[in-house]
C-alpha positions, 0 to 999 in steps of 0.5 A, a space after each residue: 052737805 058736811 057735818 062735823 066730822 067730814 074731812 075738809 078736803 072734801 069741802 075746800 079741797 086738797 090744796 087748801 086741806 093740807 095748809 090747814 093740816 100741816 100749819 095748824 093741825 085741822 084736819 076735819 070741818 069741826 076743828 076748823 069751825 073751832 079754830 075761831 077768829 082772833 078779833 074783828 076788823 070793821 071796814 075801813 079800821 085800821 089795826 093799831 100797829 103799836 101792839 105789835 109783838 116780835 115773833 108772832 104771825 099776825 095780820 094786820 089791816 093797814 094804810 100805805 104811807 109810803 113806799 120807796 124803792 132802793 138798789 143795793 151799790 155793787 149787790 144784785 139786790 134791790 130792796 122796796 120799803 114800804 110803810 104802813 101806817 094806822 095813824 098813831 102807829 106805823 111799820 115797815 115792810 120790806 121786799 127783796 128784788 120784788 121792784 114790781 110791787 112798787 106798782 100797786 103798792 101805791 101811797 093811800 092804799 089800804 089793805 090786809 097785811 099777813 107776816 111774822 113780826 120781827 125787829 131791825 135796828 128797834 123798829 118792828 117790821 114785817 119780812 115780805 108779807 102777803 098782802 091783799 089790797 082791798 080793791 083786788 077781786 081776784 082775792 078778795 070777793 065784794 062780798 068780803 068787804 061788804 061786811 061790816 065785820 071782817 074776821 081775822 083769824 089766828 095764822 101761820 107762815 103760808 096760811 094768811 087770814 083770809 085763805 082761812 077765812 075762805 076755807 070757813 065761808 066754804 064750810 058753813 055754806 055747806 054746813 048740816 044743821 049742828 045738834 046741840 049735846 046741851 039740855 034744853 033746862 041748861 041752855 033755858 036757865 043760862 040763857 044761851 043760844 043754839 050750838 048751830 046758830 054760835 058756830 055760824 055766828 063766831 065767824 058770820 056776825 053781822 053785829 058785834 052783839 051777834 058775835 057775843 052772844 056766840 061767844 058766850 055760848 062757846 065759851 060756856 061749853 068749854 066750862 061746861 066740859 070742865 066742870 062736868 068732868 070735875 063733878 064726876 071726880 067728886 062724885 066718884 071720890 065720894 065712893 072713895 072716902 079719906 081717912 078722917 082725921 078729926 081732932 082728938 083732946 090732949 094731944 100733939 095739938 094741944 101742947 104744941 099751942 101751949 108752948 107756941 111763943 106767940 098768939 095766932 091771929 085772928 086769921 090764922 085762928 079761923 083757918 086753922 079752925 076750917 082746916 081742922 074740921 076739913 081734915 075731920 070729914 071722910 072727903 079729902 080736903 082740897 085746900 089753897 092756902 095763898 099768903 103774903 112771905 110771912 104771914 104764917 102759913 107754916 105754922 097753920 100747916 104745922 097744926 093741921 099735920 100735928 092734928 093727923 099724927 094724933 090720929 095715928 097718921 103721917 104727914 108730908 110737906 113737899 118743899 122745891 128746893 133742899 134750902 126751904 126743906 132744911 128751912 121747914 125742918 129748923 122751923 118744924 124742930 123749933 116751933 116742936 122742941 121736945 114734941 119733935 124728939 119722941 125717939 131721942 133722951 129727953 124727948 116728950 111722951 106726947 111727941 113725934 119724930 120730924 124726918 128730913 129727906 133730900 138728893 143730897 143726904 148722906 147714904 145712912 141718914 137717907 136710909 134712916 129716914 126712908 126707914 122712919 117713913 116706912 115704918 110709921 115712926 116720923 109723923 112728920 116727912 118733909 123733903 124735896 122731889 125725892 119725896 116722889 121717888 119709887 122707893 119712898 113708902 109710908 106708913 100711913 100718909 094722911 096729909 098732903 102739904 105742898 109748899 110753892 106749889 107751883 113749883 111742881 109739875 102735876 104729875 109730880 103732885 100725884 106721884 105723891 098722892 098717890 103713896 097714901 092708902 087711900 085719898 089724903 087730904 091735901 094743903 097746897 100753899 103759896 105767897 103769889 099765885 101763878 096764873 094757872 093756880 089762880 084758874 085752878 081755884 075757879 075751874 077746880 074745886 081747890 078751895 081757897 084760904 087767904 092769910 092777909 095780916 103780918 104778923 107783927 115785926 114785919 118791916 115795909 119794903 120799898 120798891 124801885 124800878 132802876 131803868 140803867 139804860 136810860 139812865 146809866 149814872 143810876 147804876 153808880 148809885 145802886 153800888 153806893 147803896 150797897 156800901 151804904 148798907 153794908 157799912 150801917 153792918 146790914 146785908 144785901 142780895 144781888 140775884 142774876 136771871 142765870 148762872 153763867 159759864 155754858 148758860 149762853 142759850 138763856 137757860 135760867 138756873 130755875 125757869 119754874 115761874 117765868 114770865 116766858 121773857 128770856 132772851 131771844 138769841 145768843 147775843 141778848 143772852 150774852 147781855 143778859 147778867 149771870 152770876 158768875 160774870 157779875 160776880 168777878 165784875 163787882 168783885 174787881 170793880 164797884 164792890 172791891 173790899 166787900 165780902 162776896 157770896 156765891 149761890 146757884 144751883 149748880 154747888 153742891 148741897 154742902 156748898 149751898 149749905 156753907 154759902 148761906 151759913 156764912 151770909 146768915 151768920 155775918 160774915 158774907 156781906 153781899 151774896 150774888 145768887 140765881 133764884 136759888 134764895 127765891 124761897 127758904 131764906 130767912 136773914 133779917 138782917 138783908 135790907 136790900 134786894 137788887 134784882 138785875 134784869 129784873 124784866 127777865 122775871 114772872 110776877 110771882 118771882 119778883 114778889 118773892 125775891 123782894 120777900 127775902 128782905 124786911 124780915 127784920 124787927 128792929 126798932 131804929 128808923 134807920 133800918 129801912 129796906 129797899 128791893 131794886 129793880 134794874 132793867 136795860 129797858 127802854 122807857 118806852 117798852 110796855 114790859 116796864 110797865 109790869 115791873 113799875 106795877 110790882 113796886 107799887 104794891 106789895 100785895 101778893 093777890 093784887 100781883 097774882 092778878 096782875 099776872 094773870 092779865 099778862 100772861 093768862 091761865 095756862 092750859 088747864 088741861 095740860 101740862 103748859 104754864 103760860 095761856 098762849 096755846 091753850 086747848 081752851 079757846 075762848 075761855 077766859 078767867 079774867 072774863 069769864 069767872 061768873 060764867 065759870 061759875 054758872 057752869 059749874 052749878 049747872 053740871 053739878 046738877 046735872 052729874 048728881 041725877 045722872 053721875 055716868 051721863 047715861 041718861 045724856 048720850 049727846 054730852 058723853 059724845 061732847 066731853 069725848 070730842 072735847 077732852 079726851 082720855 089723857 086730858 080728862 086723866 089730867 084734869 083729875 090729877 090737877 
C-alpha cells in the first residue's frame, strides 16, 4: 500500500518515475494525486480542435479524416499528412519518413492524439504526435474506455495523457485511506466530501456530478489554506497596532477643502469619510481605491495624507514613472497653494512641505529631499522606485499611497512599508484592475472603494477597432484623421508596442501589464511597430509637414521632460511614444489615440491609453475624441474579439473582468502575473468567489479560537505541505 509521501517509483516504477520527475516536477504519490485532470472526454466525443493554441502541449481526442502519403523529388524524405477532424474543426499532423503509419492510421478512426501545437503556412498542426487508437489493447486497456469519462491530463513532451493516466490508476489502486486535516464543523457547515473520497473521485468519477462535488472540495482547500494564513496575519498584526491617525479641527484638512476650487462628489465624500475613520483605528488600513482615468482619486488620496500630517506623521505616494511623479507634484502644489510652501516666504503657518524624489534628480535637490524625508520636515514624499531605496528613511511614515499599483512588484511594496516604525496605513489605487489586483480583493483582505462618476467636463471617448490587415485602405484614412485633428488645432498620440533599434526580440519598452501576447519569434517582432521605424516612416510619408514628438523610455529624464513640454504646450502636434505616456498625461487638447498593434497590449493598458485622450472640457460639438485600435489580425482571430470588447465600454470594472476571463488571476502566491501556471490548481476566481468567501469565514472562525492551530495539529501539517514558508511570507507581503 502507499501514502501521500511515498516516492512514486516505488508505485509505478523508475521508468515512469523519472518522466514524472523530470517533466513535471512530481516526485511523491501526493503531488501526483494533485497534478489533476485538465478536463473530461466522454466516450466517443471528440475534442473541439477550434481551441487549439500555438505552443501548447495538448491532447486531443480526434477522428481521422484522411491521410495521404508523399515523397519529397530528389530528397530522402517522405511526409504522411494525416488530418483529423471534430467535425466542425479540423488539424493536421504530419510524419517524417514514418510511411508505416499509413497502415493503421486509417480513415474513420478515432483516437487520442498528444503533441505540441504549432502553425504552418496559418494552419494549426501537431509535429509527430503520439497517438493511441482506441482499438489498440497494448495501450490502452478495455477498461480505459469503458469509462464514460476518460481523464485528460495537463502533459508534457514525452509524457502523453494517458501514461499519466496510467501512472494515477497505478497510485489509487495502491492508495491508503487519506486522513482529512478539515474539522469535521467545517466540512459539516460547507457541505463538503471527505478528502479520501475527492482525491479518488478527481480522477475516477463515474458522473460528471462526482467530478464536481470532488472539485469543490479540493478547490475548498486551497481557499481554506489561503485564508487561514491570511487570518493568522491579522491576528498577528492585531499585536502589532498602526499609529492612529484620526482627524484633528482646524487643521491641514480643514483649509485644504476651503480653498479646494470644486465641491467633491457624493462618491468622493463618502470615501474620503471611510477613509478618515480607517485611518482613525489603531489596525492599518488596507484600502483598494479602483476609478475610472478621472474621476478623482488623487484628491481622495490627498485628503487622507493631509489627515496623517495633522497628526504629526508623513505620507508617501509611490507613482511607476518620473512622468506621473512629476504630474502628482504639480497637481499636489496646485490643489496646495501656500499650504504646500511651510518652509518658503510667503508660505502658510498651517502648511507643509511637498518633496519630489526620483533617479534622475540633480545631486543636491536629491539630497534635499532625502533630508526633508528624514527629518520629518516634508510631510508629503512622492517619488518613483527610488522611494525604496536602502538610503531613503523617514521620519515618521504613517501612510502608504501607492498609485498604478500593479506596476510593482510585491517585494517592491514591502520595501516601502517596511520604512515605517510601525504598520502604515496603506492606499493602494488604480483605474483598471489587473487580474491579480482583482483576486487580491477576494483572497486577501484589501478592501475596496469604487469611484464611478466623472467628474464633470469629462469628454466621451469613442473607440474603434481598425483591422488594416483586412482591410488595408483603412489605414490611409487613420493618417487622414490625423491631418483632420490637427488642422481643427488638436493633437494626437501614436503609441507603438516597442521602441526599436535592439528591441528586435520583443522586448516591450514597459511589459509591466501585458496580456502575455508579445511576438513569438524574430521575424513577428520585426513586423510588430516600434517607435522609432514609425516615426521616421510617418515623418517621410503620410505625416510629412506635421510636428513630430518622440517618447520612450530610453530618453533621459531632461528629455522626456522637453518632449511633453513641447506637445503639452502646442508646439508638437502628433507624439509618437511607448507606454511611457500610459499614466501621468494630461494634454486636454488630445483628441485622438492610435494604438498600433493594439492586440500586443493587456486590457488594462488599452484602458489606460485611451484615457489619455477626453480630458478636455470644451463646449463645441465639433470636439469629438477618438482612440483606434489598429490590429494585423485576421478577422477570424479570437484575440480580436478582446480588442472589439474594449471599444465597447469603457468602463474600467466591466474591463478588469474581462481581463480577468482571459487571462486569470495569477499566482497569488507567487511573484507571476498571468494564471497559467499558478500553485493554486483548481481555484478559480471567476468560479469560485462564493466559495472563496465561505472559506474565509470559516477560517476566521477557526484562527480566532486557535490563532497558533495548536489545538489543529493536522491543518498546520496541511498549510505546511501546502505553502510552505517563502509563499506564506509572500502571501503576507501581498
Amino acid at each position: 500500500m502507499a501514502s501521500r509521501d511515498t516516492l512514486l517509483r516505488e508505485v509505478v516504477g523508475g521508468k515512469a518515475a523519472k518522466a514524472l520527475g523530470s517533466a513535471l516536477e512530481l516526485t511523491t504519490v501526493g503531488e501526483l494525486l494533485r497534478h489533476y485532470p485538465r478536463r473530461f472526454s466522454e466516450r466517443g466525443e471528440l475534442t473541439d480542435l477550434s481551441r487549439l493554441v500555438e505552443g501548447e502541449e495538448v491532447t486531443v481526442q480526434a477522428e481521422i479524416e484522411s491521410v495521404t502519403g508523399r515523397r519529397i523529388p530528389g530528397r530522402k524524405l517522405h511526409i504522411l499528412e494525416v488530418v483529423i477532424s471534430s467535425g466542425a474543426s479540423k488539424a493536421s499532423i504530419s510524419f517524417f519518413n514514418q510511411s508505416w503509419r499509413e497502415k493503421e492510421l486509417l480513415p474513420g478512426r478515432r483516437g487520442f492524439f498528444a503533441g505540441k501545437v504549432s502553425r504552418f503556412r496559418s494552419k494549426l498542426q501537431l509535429n509527430s504526435p503520439e497517438y493511441v487508437l482506441e482499438v489498440d489493447d497494448d495501450e490502452l486497456t478495455a477498461s480505459d474506455f469503458a469509462n464514460t469519462l476518460i481523464p485528460v491530463y495537463p502533459a508534457a513532451s514525452g509524457l502523453p495523457s494517458w501514461t499519466i493516466a496510467k501512472c494515477v490508476s497505478l497510485v489509487l489502486d495502491q492508495l491508503d485511506e487519506v486522513s482529512d486535516p478539515l474539522p469535521y464543523e467545517v466540512k459539516a457547515r460547507s457541505g463538503l466530501m471527505d478528502l479520501d473520497w475527492a482525491l479518488r473521485h478527481i480522477h475516477r468519477p463515474e458522473t460528471r456530478a462526482e467530478y464536481s462535488k470532488a472539485r469543490h472540495r479540493l478547490a475548498f482547500d486551497e481557499a481554506f489554506g489561503v485564508q487561514l494564513i491570511l487570518a493568522q496575519r491579522k491576528h498577528a498584526q492585531a499585536a502589532n497596532p498602526a499609529v492612529a491617525r484620526p482627524p484633528g479641527h482646524g487643521g491641514l484638512v480643514a483649509a485644504f477643502e476651503d480653498r479646494l476650487p470644486f465641491t467633491f462628489t457624493a462618491e468622493q465624500s463618502d470615501i474620503a469619510e471611510l477613509i478618515s475613520r480607517e485611518l482613525a483605528a489603531e489596525h492599518p488600513m488596507h484600502r483598494l481605491l479602483q476609478g475610472e482615468v478621472g474621476s478623482g482619486k488623487t484628491v481622495v488620496a490627498l485628503r487622507a495624507m493631509l489627515q496623517v500630517v495633522d497628526t504629526g506623521g508623513q505620507a508617501a505616494l509611490l507613482a511607476p514613472t518620473e512622468v506621473l511623479a512629476a504630474q502628482h507634484e504639480a497637481t499636489v502644489l496646485e490643489l496646495l497653494g501656500d499650504l504646500a510652501r511651510a518652509d518658503q516666504l510667503g508660505g502658510s503657518d498651517r502648511g507643509t512641505t511637498v518633496a519630489l524624489l526620483t533617479g534622475s534628480m540633480p545631486a543636491g535637490a536629491r539630497r534635499a529631499a532625502l533630508l526633508d524625508a528624514a527629518s520629518g520636515a516634508a510631510g508629503i514624499v512622492i517619488g518613483t522606485h527610488a522611494l525604496i531605496q536602502d538610503h531613503v528613511q523617514f521620519a515618521d511614515l504613517g501612510l502608504v499611497v501607492i498609485d498604478e499599483q500593479h506596476r510593482f512588484g510585491v517585494e517592491q511594496r514591502d520595501a516601502l512599508r517596511s520604512k515605517a516604525s510601525a504598520p502604515p496605513h496603506m492606499l493602494v489605487m488604480t483605474a483598471t484592475p489587473i487580474p491579480r489586483t482583482v483576486a487580491m480583493t477576494v483572497y486577501g483582505d484589501l478592501e475596496t472603494s469604487e469611484l464611478r462618476e466623472l467628474p464633470a467636463g469629462r469628454s466621451k471617448v469613442d473607440t474603434t477597432v481598425v483591422p488594416i490587415t483586412d482591410k488595408p485602405g483603412w489605414l490611409d484614412r487613420v493618417w487622414e484623421r490625423v491631418h483632420k485633428e490637427v488642422a481643427k488645432g488638436r493633437q494626437v498620440y501614436i503609441v507603438c508596442p516597442r521602441i526599436g533599434e535592439g528591441d528586435e526580440g520583443g522586448q516591450l519598452d514597459d511589459p509591466a501589464d501585458t496580456a502575455d501576447l508579445g511576438p513569438d519569434s524574430d521575424e513577428e517582432a520585426a513586423q510588430t511597430a516600434s517607435v522609432l521605424s514609425t516615426y521616421a516612416e510617418l515623418k517621410a510619408g503620410p505625416l510629412a509637414g506635421l510636428r513630430l514628438g518622440l517618447m520612450h523610455g530610453r530618453l533621459s529624464g531632461d528629455q522626456k521632460s522637453a518632449v511633453m513640454a513641447d506637445f503639452a504646450t502646442g508646439t508638437c502636434d502628433v507624439l509618437i511614444s511607448t507606454t511611457v505616456i500610459e499614466v501621468g498625461v494630461n494634454v486636454p487638447n488630445a483628441t485622438l489615440m492610435i494604438i498600433l498593434d493594439a492586440d500586443r497590449f493587456g486590457v488594462s493598458q488599452l484602458h489606460q491609453l485611451r484615457g489619455r485622450v477626453g480630458r478636455g472640457s470644451y463646449d463645441d460639438a465639433d470636439h469629438k475624441n477618438y482612440c483606434l485600435l489598429l490590429t494585423r489580425l485576421p478577422s477570424a482571430h479570437p484575440s480580436l474579439r478582446r480588442l472589439e470588447s474594449v471599444a465597447e465600454t469603457t468602463d474600467g470594472f466591466a474591463l478588469a473582468r474581462l481581463d480577468l476571463e482571459e487571462r486569470r488571476e495569477g499566482d497569488v502566491l507567487g511573484d507571476l502575473q498571468s494564471g497559467r501556471r499558478s500553485r493554486l490548481k483548481l481555484l478559480s476566481l471567476l468560479r469560485d468567489e462564493k466559495l472563496i468567501m465561505d472559506a474565509r469565514v470559516e477560517a476566521r472562525q477557526v484562527i480566532a479560537g486557535d490563532p497558533s492551530l495548536v489545538e489543529h495539529p493536522e491543518l498546520q501539517e496541511f498549510l505546511w505541505e501546502s505553502f510552505d514558508s517563502e509563499r506564506a511570507d509572500y502571501l503576507h507581503k501581498a
